[in-house]
Structure formats: C-alpha cells, structure tokens
N, C-alpha and C positions, 0 to 999 in steps of 0.2 A: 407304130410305136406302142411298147406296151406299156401296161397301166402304172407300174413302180417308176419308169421314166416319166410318163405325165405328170404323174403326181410330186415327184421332185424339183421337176419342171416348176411347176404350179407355186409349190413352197421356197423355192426362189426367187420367183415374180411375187411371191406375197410377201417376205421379209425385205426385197429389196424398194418395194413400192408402194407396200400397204400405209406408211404414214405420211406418205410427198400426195396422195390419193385423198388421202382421210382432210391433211390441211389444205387441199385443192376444193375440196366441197364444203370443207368447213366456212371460208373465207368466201365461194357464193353463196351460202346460206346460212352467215351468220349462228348456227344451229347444232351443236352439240350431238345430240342424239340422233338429227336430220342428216346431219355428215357423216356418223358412224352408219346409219342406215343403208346412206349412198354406197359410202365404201363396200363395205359388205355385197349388195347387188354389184355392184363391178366386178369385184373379184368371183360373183356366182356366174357372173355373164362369161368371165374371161375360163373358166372351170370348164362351163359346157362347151364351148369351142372347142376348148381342147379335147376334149372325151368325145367331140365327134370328130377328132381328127382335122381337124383344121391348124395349118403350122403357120404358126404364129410368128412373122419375121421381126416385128419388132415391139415388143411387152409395151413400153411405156407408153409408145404411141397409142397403141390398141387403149392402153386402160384409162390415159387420160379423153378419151373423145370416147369412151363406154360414160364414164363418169361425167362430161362436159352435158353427153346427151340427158343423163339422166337426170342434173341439175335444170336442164331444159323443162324436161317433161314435169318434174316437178313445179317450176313456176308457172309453167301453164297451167294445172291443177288447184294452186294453189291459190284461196281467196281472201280477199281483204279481211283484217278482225279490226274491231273497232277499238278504241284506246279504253274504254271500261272491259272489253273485254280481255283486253294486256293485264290491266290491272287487275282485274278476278282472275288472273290465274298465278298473280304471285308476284308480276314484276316490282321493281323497286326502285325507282329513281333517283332515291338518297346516294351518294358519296362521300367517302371516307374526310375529303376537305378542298379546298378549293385547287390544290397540284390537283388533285384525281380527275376533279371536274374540266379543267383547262386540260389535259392528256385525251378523257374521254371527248371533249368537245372537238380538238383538231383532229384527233382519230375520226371521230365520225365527217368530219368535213374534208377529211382526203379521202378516207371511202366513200362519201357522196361526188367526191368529182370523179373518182375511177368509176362509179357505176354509170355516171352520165356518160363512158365512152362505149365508141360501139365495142360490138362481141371479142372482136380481134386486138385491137389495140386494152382492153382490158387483161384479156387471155397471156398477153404478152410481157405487160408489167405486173403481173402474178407471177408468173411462171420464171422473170427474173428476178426479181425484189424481192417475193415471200418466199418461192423456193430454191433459188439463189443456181439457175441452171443458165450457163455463158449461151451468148447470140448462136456460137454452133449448136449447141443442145437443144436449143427451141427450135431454130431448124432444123435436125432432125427428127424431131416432134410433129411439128408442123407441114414437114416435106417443103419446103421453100430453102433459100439459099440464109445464109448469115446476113450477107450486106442487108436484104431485106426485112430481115429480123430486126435488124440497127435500126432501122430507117425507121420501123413501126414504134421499137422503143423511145425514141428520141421523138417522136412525132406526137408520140402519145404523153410523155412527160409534159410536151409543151401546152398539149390541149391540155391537163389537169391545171398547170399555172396556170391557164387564161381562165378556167374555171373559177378558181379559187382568189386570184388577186387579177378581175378583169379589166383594168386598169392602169398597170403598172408597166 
C-alpha cells in the first residue's frame, strides 16, 4: 500500500472515530485533558500500524482495545491525591443551586455503581448508553455474538439497580 492510501486511510478512521474514542476515555477518566491525551496515543498507535503495513481488518475494534489498554496502563500508573491536594489545585465544590447539586449527586451515584461493575459488563453499558452503538455493533466490537451482548447488557443494568436501591 502506498503512503497517500495510508494516509487517507488513516484520515478516515480519524474523523470517523476520533470523538466516539475521545468520549470513550473521557468517561473512564473523568479527565478532559487525560482523554484528549488518550485519544491522541490511539490514533499514533493506530498510525504506526499502519505505516508498517499491517492491514488493519477492522478500525473500530483496533482503536477501541488501543484505547481501553491504554486507559488500563494509566490507572495502573496512577496514584492517589489527597483531598487538600484537589483543593490546591483549583477544584470547586460549590454549585450553581440545589437542581445542580441533586443532577451532580445521582450522576455521580450511577457512575459509582457502573465502576463497581467488572471490566466487561461496564465496557458494555458505555458503549450502549453513552455511545449509543445497538447489541450487533458491540459484538462486532467485541468479537462475541449479539444474544450475548444482551445478556451482559441486561445483566449488568440489573447489577447497577441492586447497587444503587439494594433493597427494593
């Protein structure tokens, strides 16, 4: 392949994936600047592949488990900061009024029960929820079947309720 085909190649998979990528790392790392980071290294990882010739059967899959890994590496890297030191760097805990604080407060209590789920059943209701791709798309994502795709989303819904109203 020559290099004008690569490279159009390339700019392809970048406009068609660079922002389903960007808010796939955004939403495990909460991080703004952390997920433009990410992004960035996926699409340099998916770059060099290419330019050594390696044919690439299917983009999305490739860039989301480039990017999944790389979300990894970085929590492993990454060390606790202490609440004074959130605070020295700017954070802000005030809210606009009590709507804002009740939105922030459930928000953060459905993302705290999604991260209590393991890798897969989290990976799962991202990839349907926030970036809005049907039970076939994940499995061709994921190389499994659809039915099983169901099974995880629907299994992993439930575990979130029992998280969040363990009771009811």
């Amino acid at each position: 392949m020559d290099q004008q085909t690569i490279k159009e190649l390339f700019l392809k998979a970048y406009d068609r994936y660079a922002d389903p990528i960007y808010r796939f790392c955004y939403l495990k790392t909460s991080n703004a600047a952390l997920a433009e980071d990410l992004t960035q290294e996926t699409f340099m990882r998916l770059w060099q592949r290419m330019r050594e010739g390696v044919v690439v059967g299917n983009e999305q899959a490739l860039l989301y488990t480039i990017a999944r890994n790389l979300v990894i590496d970085w929590y492993r890297k990454k060390k606790e900061q202490s609440l004074d030191a959130i605070m020295e760097a700017g954070a802000d805990f005030v809210g606009a009024g009590s709507g804002d604080i009740l939105v922030f407060a459930e928000t953060e209590e459905a993302l705290g029960a999604v991260n209590q789920l393991d890798e897969s059943s989290r990976d799962v209701l991202l990839l349907r929820f926030v970036e809005g791709y049907s039970p076939q798309e994940i499995a061709a994502l994921l190389g499994t079947s659809a039915n099983v795709v169901s099974v995880r989303i629907n299994r992993a819904i439930k575990k979130v309720q029992d998280i969040i109203r363990p009771h009811e």
